[in-house]
NUVEXFI-324674 format. One record per atom (N, C-alpha, C): x, y, z. Coordinates in steps of 0.2 Angstrom, whole numbers, plus 2048, in hexadecimal, padded with zeros to 3 digits. Last residue first. Layout:
XYZ...
***
This chain:
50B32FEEF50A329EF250432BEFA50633DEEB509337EE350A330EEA4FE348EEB4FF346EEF50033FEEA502359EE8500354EE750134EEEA500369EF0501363EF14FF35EEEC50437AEE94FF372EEB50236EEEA50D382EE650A382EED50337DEEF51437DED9510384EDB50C384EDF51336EEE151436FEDB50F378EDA518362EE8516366EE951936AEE4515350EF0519356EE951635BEE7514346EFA51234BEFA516350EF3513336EFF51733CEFE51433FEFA51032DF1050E331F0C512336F09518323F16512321F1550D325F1152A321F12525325F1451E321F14532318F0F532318F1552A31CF1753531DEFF531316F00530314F08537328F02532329F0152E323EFE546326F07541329F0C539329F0A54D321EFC54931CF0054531EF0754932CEF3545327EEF546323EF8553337EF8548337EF9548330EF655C32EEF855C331EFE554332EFC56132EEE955F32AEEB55B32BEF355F33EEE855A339EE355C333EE656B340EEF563344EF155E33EEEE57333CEE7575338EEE56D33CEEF573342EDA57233CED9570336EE2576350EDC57034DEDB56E347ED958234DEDF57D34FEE557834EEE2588349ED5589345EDD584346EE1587355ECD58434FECC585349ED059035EED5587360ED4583358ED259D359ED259835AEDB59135BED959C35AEC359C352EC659C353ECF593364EBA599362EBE59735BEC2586367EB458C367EB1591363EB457635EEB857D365EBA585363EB556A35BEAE56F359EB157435DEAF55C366EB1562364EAC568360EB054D35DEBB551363EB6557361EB254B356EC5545357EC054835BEB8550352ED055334FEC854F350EC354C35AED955235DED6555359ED254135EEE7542357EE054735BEDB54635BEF8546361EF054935CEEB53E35AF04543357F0354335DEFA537355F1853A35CF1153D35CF0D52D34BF2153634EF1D534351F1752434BF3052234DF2A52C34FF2552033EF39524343F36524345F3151B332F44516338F4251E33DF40525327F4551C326F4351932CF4153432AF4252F32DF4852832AF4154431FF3D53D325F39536326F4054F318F4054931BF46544322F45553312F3555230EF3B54C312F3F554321F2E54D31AF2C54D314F3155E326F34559328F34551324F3156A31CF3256531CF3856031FF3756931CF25567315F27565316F2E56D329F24567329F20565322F2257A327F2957532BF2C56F32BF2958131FF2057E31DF27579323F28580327F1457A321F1457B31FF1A588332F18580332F1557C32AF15596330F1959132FF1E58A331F1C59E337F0F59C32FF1159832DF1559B343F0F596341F0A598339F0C59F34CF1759E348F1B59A344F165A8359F145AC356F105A734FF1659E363F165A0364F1C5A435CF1A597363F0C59D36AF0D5A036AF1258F358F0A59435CF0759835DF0958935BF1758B354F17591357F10580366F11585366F1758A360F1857A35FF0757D365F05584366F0E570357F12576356F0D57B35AF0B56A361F1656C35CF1A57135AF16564368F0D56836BF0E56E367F1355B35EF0755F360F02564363F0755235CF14555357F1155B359F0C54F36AF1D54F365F1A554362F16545362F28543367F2454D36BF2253635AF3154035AF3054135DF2952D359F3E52E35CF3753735DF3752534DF4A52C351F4852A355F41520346F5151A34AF51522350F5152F33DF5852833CF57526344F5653E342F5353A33EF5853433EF5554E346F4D548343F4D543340F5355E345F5055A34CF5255334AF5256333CF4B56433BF5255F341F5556333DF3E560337F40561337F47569347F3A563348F3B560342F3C57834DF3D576349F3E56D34AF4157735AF3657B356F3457934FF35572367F3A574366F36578360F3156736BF4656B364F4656B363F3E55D373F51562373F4A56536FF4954D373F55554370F55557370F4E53F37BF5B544379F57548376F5952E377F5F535377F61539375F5C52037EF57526379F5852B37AF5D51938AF5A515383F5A51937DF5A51F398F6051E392F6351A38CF62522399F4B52039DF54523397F57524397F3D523394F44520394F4A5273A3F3A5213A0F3852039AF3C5343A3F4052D3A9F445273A5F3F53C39CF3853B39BF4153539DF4353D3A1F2C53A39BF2E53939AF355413ADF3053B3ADF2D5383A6F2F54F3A9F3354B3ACF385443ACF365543A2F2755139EF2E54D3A0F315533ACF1E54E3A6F1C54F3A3F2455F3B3F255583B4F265513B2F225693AAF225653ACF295603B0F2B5693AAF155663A4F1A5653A7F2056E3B7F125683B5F0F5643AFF1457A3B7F195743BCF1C5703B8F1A5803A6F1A5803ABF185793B2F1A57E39AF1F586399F1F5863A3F1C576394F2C576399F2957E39DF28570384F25574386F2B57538FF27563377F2856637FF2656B382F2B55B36EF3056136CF2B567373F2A54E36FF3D552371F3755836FF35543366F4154D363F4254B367F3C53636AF4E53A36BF46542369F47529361F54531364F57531366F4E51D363F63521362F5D524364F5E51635DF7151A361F6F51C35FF6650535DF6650C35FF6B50D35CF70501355F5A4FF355F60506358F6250035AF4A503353F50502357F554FD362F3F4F735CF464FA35AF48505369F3D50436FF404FC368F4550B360F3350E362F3A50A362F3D504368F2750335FF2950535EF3350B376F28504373F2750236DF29518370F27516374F2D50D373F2E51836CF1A51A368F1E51736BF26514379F12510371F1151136DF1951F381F14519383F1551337CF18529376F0E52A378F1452137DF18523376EFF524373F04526373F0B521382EF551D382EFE51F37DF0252C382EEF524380EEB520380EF2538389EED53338DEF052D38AEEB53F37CEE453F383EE753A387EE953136CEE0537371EE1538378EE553135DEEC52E364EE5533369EE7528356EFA52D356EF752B35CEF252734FF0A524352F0452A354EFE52033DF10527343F0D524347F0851D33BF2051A33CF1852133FF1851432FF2A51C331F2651A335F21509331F3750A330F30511332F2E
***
């Protein structure tokens, strides 16, 4: 099954997703997106790794996450993928790489994604690009999806 989860800043999505995961049949995998630009990140990764253990195989693939995917996958996540596509001046390539990544969406993956038009629209015209390319970005991942999931103080809602 597709699902996308989706909801805000530490609303358990990545928790949620690993859960769902946690039935595909092995080998799984994790496409982390994160890159650890600073202390605080690197050790949000290393935490997130050991919660892990060995029940996935990770992969880091910060950019091109339509080539790092497979079956009985978790891709994790969405807002950060972009943000790097960002900074890394590669924001015209967000829609190929979001066309391949729905060419060859895996049957069994669980996407990670941060609902972030719920709030004040951003002052600045980079803030409001980004959350304008993310909002389109979940909306055709979660017309892709089979199930999405919005998580809201560490429960799932389940809205498709």
């Amino acid at each position: 099954m597709r699902t996308l989860i989706t909801g805000g800043v530490k609303s358990g999505k990545s928790r949620r997703a690993l859960e769902l995961a946690r039935d595909f049949p092995a080998p799984r995998l994790f496409v982390a997106t994160a890159r650890a630009f600073d202390p605080e990140m690197a050790e949000k990764i290393a935490r997130h790794r050991a919660e892990r253990g060995d029940a996935f195989e990770t992969v880091e693939e910060p950019v091109r996450i339509d080539r790092a995917v497979r079956e009985n996958c978790v891709l994790d996540c969405i807002p950060l993928w972009l943000n790097n596509l960002f900074f890394d001046d590669r924001e015209a390539e967000v829609d190929a790489i979001l066309e391949a990544l729905l060419a060859r969406l895996p049957a069994s993956i669980v996407l990670v994604t941060n609902e972030t038009g719920m709030g004040v629209i951003p002052a600045d015209p980079l803030s409001r690009r980004y959350g304008a390319a993310l909002g389109r970005i979940n909306a055709r991942l979660a017309a892709a999806a089979d199930r999405v999931e919005l998580m809201v103080a560490g429960i799932p809602l389940r809205i498709k």
